[in-house]
N, CA, C and O atoms as CSV, one atom per row, in Angstrom:
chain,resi,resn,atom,element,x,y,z
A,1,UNK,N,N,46.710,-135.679,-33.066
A,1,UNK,CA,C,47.532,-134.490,-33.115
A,1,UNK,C,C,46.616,-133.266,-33.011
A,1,UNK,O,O,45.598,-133.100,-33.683
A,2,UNK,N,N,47.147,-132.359,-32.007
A,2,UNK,CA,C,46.145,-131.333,-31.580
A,2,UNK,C,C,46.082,-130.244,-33.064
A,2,UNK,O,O,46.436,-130.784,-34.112
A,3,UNK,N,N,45.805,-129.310,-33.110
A,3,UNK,CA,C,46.162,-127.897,-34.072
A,3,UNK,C,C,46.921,-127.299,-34.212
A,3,UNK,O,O,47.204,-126.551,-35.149
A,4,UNK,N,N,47.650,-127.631,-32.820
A,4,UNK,CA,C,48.736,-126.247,-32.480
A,4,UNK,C,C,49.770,-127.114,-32.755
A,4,UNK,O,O,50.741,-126.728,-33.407
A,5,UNK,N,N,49.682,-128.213,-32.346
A,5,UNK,CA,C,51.429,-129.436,-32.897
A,5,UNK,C,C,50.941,-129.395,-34.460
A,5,UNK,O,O,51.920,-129.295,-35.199
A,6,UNK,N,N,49.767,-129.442,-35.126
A,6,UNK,CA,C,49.646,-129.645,-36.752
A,6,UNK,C,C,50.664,-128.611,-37.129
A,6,UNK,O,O,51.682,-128.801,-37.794
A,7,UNK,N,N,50.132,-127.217,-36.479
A,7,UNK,CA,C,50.485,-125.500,-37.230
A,7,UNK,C,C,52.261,-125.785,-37.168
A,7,UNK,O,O,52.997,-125.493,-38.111
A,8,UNK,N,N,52.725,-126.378,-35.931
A,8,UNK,CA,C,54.052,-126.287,-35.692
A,8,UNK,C,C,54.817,-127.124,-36.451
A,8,UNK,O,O,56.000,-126.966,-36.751
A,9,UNK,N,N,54.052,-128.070,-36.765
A,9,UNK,CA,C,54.896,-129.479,-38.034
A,9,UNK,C,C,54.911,-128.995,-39.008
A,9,UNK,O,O,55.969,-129.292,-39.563
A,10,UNK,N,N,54.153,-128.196,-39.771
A,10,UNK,CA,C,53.950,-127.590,-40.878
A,10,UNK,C,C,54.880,-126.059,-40.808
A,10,UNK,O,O,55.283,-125.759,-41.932
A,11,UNK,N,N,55.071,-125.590,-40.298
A,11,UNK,CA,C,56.113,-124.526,-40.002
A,11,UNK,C,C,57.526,-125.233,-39.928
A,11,UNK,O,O,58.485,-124.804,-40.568
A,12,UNK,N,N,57.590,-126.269,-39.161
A,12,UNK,CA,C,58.938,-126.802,-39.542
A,12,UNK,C,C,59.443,-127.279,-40.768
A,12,UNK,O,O,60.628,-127.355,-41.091
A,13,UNK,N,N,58.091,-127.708,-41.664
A,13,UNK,CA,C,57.997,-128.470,-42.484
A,13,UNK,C,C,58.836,-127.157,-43.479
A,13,UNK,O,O,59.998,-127.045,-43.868
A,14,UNK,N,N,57.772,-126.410,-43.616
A,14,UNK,CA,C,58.378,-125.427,-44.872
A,14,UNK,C,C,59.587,-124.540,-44.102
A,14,UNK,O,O,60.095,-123.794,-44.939
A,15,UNK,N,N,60.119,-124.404,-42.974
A,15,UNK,CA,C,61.406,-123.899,-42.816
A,15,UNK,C,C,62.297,-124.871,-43.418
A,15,UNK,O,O,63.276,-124.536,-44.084
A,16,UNK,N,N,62.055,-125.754,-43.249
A,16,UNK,CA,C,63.037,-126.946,-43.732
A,16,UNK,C,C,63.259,-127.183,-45.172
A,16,UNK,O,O,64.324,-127.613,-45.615
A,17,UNK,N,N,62.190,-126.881,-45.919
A,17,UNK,CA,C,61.817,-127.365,-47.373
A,17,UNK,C,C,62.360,-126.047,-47.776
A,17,UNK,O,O,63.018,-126.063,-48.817
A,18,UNK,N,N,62.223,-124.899,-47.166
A,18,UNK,CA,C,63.264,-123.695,-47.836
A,18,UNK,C,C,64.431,-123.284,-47.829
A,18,UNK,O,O,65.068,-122.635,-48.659
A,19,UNK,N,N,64.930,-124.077,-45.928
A,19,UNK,CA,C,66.292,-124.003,-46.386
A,19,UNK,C,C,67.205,-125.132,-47.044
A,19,UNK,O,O,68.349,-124.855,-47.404
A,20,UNK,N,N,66.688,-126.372,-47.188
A,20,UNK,CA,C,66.962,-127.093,-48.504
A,20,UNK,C,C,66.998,-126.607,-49.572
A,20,UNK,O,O,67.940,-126.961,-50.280
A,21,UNK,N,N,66.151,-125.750,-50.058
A,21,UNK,CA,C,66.274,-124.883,-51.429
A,21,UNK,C,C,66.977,-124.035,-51.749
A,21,UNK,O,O,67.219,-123.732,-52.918
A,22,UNK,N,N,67.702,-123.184,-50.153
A,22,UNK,CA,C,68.544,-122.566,-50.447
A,22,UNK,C,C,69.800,-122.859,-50.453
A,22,UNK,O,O,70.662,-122.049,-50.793
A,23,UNK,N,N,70.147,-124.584,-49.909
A,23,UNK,CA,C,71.279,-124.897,-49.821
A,23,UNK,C,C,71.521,-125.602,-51.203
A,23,UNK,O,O,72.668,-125.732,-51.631
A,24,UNK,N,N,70.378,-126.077,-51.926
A,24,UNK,CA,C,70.513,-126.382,-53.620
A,24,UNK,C,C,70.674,-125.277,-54.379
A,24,UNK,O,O,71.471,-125.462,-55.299
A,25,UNK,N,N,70.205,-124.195,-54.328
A,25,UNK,CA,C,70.762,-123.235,-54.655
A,25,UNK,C,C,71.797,-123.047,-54.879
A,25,UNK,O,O,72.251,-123.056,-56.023
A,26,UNK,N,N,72.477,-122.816,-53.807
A,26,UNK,CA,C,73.894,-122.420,-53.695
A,26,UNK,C,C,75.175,-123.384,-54.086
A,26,UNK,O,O,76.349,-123.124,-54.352
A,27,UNK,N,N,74.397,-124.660,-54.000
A,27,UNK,CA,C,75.657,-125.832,-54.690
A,27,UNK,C,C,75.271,-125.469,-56.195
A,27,UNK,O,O,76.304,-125.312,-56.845
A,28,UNK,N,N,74.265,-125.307,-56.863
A,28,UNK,CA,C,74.117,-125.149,-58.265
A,28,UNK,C,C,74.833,-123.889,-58.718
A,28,UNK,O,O,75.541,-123.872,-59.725
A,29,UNK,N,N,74.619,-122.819,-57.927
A,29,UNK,CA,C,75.493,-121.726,-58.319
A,29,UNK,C,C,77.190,-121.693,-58.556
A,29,UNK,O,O,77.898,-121.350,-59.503
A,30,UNK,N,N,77.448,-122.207,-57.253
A,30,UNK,CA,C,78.871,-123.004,-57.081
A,30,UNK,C,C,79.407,-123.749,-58.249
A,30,UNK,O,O,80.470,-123.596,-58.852
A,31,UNK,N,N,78.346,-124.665,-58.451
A,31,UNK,CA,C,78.171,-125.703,-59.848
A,31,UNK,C,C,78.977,-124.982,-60.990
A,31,UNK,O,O,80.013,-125.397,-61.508
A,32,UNK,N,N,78.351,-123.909,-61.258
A,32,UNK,CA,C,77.999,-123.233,-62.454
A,32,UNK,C,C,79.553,-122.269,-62.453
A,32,UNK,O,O,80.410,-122.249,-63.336
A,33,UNK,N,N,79.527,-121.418,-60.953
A,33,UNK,CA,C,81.043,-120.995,-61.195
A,33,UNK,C,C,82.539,-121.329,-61.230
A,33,UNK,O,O,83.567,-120.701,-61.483
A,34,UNK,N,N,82.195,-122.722,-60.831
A,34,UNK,CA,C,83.298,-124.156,-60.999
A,34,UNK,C,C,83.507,-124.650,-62.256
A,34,UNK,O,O,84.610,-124.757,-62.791
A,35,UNK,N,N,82.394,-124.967,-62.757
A,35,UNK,CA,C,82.306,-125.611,-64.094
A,35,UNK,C,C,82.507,-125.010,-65.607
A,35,UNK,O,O,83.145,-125.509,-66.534
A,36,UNK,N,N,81.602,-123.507,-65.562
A,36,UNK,CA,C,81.601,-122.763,-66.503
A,36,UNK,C,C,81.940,-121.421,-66.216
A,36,UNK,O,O,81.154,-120.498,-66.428
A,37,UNK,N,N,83.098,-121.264,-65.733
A,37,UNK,CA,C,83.736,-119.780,-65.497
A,37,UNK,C,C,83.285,-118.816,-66.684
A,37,UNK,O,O,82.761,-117.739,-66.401
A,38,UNK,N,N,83.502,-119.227,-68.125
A,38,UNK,CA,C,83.341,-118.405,-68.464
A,38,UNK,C,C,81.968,-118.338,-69.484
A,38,UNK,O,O,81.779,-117.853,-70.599
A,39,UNK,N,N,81.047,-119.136,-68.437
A,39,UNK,CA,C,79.350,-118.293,-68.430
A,39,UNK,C,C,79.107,-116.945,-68.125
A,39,UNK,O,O,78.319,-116.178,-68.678
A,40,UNK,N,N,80.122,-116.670,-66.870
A,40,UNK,CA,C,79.813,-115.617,-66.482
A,40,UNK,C,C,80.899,-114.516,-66.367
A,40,UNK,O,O,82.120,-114.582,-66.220
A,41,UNK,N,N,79.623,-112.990,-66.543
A,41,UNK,CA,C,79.437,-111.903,-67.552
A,41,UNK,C,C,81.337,-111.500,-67.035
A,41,UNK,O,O,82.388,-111.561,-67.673
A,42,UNK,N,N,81.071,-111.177,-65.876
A,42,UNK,CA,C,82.586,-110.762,-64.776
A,42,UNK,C,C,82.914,-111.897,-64.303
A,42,UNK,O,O,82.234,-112.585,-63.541
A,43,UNK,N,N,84.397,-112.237,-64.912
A,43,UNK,CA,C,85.379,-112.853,-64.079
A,43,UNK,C,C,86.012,-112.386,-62.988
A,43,UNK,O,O,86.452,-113.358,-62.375
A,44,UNK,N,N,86.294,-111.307,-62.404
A,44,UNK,CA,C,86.569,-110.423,-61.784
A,44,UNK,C,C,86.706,-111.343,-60.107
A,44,UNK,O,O,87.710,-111.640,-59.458
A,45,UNK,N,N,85.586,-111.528,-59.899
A,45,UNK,CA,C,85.377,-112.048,-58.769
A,45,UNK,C,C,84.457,-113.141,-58.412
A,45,UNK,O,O,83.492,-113.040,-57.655
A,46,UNK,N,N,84.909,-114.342,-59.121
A,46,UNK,CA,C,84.596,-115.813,-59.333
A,46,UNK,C,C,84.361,-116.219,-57.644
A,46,UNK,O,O,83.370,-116.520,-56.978
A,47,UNK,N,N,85.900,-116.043,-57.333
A,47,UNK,CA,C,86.415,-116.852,-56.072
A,47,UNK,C,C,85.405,-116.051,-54.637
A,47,UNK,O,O,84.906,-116.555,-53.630
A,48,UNK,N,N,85.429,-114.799,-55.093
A,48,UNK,CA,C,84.550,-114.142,-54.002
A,48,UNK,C,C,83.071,-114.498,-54.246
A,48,UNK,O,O,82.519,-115.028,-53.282
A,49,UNK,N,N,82.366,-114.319,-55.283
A,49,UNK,CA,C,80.539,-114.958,-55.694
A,49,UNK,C,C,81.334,-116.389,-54.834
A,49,UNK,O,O,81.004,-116.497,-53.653
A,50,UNK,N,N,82.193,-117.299,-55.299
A,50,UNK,CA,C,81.846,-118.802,-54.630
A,50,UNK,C,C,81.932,-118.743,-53.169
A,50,UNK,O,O,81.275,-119.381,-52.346
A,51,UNK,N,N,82.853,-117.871,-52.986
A,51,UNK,CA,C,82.533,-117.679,-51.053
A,51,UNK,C,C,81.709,-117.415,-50.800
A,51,UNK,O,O,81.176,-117.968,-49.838
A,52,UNK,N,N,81.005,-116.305,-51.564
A,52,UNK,CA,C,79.626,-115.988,-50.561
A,52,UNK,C,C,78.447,-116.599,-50.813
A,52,UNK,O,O,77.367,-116.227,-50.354
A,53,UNK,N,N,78.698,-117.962,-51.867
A,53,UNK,CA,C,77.561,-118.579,-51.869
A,53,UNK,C,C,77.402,-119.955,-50.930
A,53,UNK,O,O,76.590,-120.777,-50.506
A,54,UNK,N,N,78.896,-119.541,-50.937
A,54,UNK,CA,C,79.459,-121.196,-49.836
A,54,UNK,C,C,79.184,-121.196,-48.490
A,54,UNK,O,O,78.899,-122.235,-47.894
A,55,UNK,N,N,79.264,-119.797,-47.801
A,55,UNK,CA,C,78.405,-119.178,-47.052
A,55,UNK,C,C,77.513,-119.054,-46.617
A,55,UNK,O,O,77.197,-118.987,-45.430
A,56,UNK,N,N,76.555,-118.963,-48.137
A,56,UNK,CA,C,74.414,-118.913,-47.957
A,56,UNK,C,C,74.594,-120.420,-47.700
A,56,UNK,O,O,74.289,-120.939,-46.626
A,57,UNK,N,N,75.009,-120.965,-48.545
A,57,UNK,CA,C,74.578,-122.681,-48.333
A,57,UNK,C,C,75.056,-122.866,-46.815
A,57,UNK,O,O,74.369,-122.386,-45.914
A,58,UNK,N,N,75.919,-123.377,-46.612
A,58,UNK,CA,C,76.459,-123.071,-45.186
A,58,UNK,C,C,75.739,-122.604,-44.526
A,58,UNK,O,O,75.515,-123.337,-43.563
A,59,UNK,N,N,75.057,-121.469,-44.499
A,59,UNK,CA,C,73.692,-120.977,-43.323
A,59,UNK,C,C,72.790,-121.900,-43.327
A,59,UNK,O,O,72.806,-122.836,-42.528
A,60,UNK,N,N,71.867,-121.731,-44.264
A,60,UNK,CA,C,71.059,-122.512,-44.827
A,60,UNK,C,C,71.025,-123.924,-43.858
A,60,UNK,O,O,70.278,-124.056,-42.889
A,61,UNK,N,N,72.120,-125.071,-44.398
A,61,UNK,CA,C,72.619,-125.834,-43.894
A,61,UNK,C,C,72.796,-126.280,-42.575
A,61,UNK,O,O,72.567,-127.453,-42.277
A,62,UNK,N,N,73.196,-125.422,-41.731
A,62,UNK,CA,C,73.515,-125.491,-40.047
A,62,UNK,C,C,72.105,-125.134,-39.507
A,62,UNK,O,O,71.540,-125.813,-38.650
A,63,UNK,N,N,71.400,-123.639,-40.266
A,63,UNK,CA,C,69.858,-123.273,-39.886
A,63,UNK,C,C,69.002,-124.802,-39.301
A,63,UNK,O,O,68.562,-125.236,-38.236
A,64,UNK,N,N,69.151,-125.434,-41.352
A,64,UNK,CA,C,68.406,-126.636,-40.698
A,64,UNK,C,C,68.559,-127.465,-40.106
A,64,UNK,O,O,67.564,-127.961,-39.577
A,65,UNK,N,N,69.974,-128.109,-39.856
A,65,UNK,CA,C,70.083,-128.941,-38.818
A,65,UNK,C,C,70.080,-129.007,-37.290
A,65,UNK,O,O,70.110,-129.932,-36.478
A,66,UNK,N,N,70.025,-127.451,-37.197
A,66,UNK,CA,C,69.653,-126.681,-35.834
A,66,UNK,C,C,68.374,-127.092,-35.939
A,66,UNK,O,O,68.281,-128.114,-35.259
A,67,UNK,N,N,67.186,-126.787,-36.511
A,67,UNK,CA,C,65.911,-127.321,-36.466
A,67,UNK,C,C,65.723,-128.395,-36.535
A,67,UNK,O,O,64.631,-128.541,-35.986
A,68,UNK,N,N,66.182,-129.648,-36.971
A,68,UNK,CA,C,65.693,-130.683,-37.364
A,68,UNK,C,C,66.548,-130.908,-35.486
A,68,UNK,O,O,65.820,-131.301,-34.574
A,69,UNK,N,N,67.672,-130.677,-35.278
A,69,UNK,CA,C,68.017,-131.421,-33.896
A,69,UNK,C,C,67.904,-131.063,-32.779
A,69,UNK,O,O,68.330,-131.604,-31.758
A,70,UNK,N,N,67.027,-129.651,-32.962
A,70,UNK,CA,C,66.477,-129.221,-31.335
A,70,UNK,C,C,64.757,-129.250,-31.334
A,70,UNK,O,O,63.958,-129.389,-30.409
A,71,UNK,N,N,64.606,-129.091,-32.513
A,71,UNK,CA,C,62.527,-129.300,-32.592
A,71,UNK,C,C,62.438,-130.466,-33.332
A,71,UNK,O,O,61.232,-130.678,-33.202
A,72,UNK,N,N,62.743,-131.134,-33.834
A,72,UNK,CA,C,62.099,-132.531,-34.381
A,72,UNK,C,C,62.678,-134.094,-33.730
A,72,UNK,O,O,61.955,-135.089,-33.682
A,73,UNK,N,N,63.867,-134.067,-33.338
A,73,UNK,CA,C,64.412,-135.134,-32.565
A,73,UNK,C,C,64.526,-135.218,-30.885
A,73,UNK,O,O,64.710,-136.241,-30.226
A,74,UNK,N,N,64.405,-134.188,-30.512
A,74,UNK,CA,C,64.293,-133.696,-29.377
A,74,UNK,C,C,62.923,-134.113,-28.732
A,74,UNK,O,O,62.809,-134.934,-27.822
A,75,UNK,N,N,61.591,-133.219,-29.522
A,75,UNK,CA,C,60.639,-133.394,-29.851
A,75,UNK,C,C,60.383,-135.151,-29.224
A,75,UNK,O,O,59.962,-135.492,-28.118
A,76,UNK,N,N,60.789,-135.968,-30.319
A,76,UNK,CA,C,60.589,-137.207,-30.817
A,76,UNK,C,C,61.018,-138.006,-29.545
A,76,UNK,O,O,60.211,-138.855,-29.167
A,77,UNK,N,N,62.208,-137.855,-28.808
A,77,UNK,CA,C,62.543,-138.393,-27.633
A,77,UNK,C,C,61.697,-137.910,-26.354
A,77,UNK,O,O,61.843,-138.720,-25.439
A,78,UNK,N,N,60.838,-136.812,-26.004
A,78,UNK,CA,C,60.568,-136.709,-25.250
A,78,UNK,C,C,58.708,-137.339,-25.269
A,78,UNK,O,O,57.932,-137.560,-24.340
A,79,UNK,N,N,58.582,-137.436,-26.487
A,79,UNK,CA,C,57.419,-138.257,-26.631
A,79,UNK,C,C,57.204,-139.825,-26.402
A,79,UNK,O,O,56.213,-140.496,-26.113
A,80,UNK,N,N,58.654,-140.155,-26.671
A,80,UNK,CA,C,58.875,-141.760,-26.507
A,80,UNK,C,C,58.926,-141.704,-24.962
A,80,UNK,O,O,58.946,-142.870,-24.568
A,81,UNK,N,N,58.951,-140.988,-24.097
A,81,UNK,CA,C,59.478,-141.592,-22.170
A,81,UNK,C,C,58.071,-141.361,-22.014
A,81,UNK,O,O,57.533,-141.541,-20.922
């Protein structure tokens, strides 16, 4: 493996490993405003915080599977011909 495919595996690597973190994130938050409504300070707008976290995860989510299925499998098939 040359330097420049190392630098690029490792860039995928931690795009990937962060937006995993942000899609755990956002189910734990979810978690938390599902489970224990009244943890938190404002009830006010439960249903709106869970949309817009359903949202981040959701980005997050599609981000990486956009990466994993146009640079890592893609990748992987054109190395096998």
């Amino acid at each position: 493996m040359t330097t420049d495919e190392l630098i690029k595996e490792e860039m995928l690597n931690a795009l990937i490993s962060e937006l995993t973190a942000r899609e755990a994130k956002a189910k734990s938050t979810i978690r938390i405003y599902l489970n224990k409504p009244v943890a938190i300070a404002d009830h006010s707008d439960i249903l709106d915080e869970v949309t817009k976290w359903a949202n981040y995860g959701a980005e997050a989510r599609d981000a990486k599977e956009f990466l994993i299925s146009e640079f890592l499998v893609k990748e992987d098939e054109n190395q096998n011909k």
